[in-house]
N, C-alpha and C positions, 0 to 999 in steps of 0.2 A: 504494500500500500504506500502512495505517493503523500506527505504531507502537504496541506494546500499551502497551508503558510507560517512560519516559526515567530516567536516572541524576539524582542532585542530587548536589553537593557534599557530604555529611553520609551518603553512602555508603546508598541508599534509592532505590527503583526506584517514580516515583510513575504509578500507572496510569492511563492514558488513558480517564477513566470513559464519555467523552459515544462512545466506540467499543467498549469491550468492559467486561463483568462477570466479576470474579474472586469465586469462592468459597471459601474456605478451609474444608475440612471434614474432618473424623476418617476414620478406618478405613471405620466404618460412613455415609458422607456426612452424618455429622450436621454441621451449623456448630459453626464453630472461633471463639472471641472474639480480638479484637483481645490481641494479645500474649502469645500462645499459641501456640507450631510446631502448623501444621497438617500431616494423614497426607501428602494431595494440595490440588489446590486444578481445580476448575471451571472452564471459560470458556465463555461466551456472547458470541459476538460479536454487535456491536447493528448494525453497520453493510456486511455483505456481504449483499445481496439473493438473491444468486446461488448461493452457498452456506450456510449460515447458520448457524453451530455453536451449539449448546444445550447446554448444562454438558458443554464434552466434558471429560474427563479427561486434565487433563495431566502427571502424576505428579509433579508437583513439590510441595517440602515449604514453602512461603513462614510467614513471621512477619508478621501488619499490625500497622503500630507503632500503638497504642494512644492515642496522644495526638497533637498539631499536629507537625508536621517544623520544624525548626528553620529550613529554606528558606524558610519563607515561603508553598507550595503547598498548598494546600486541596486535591488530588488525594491519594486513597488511598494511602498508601506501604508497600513490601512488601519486605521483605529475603529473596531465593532461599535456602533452609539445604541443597538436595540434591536428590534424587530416591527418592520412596515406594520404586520399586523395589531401589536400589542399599542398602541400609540393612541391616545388618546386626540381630537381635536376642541378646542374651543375657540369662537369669534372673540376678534381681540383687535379694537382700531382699524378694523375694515378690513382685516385679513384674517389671521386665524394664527394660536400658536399652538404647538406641540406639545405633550407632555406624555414620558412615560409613567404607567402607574405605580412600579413601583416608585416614584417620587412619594404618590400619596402614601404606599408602606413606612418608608423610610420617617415621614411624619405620623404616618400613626402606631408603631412602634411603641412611639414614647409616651403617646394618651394611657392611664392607670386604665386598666377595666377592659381595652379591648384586646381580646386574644384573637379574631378572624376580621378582615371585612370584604366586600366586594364591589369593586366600581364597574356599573354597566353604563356603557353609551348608548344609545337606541337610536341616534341617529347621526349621521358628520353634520358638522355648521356648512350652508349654504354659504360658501362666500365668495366663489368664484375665483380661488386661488390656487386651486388643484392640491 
């Protein structure tokens, strides 16, 4: 088994290019620029004959750092931000912002008294922002 992509010290996940293609692209699969959260991100793998993946979608939201890695790797480097699906949206100044939920965990944690909770969305904010 090929690894997709290793840790550096500088907290950056540099992709194994010469075995798989990551895409980083919007709502709409358009590309996403280097230093930008993308919606999801694509993979091709270049090296299973057997089965062969072609942009499948992996719903994750990656960031490609934009410049050199301070390690030293000339391999593409990508910081994981979440997953497309778990994201919550809210209208916010005529666009809309993001939030994953474990944010709300992370706060309610520390409320005395709750051991579970559950955030449902029932529906995206209309805001024409994709």
């Amino acid at each position: 088994m090929r690894v997709l992509a290793y840790g550096c010290a500088h907290n950056w996940l540099h992709v194994n290019a010469d075995w798989v293609v990551l895409e980083p692209v919007d709502a709409d699969h358009r590309p996403v620029p280097p230093g930008r959260p993308s919606h999801t991100v694509l993979l091709s793998n270049l090296a299973n004959r057997v089965q062969p993946l072609l942009r499948y979608d992996l719903g994750d939201n990656v960031l490609v750092r934009p410049d050199a890695c301070p390690c030293g790797s000339a391999l593409p480097a990508v910081q994981v931000q979440g997953r497309a699906a778990e994201m919550l949206e809210f209208p916010a100044g005529g666009g809309h912002v993001r939030i994953f939920p474990m944010a709300f965990g992370t706060l309610l944690d520390r409320v005395p008294g709750i051991a579970q909770f559950q955030v449902v969305q029932r529906r995206r904010p209309r805001c024409g922002c994709g």
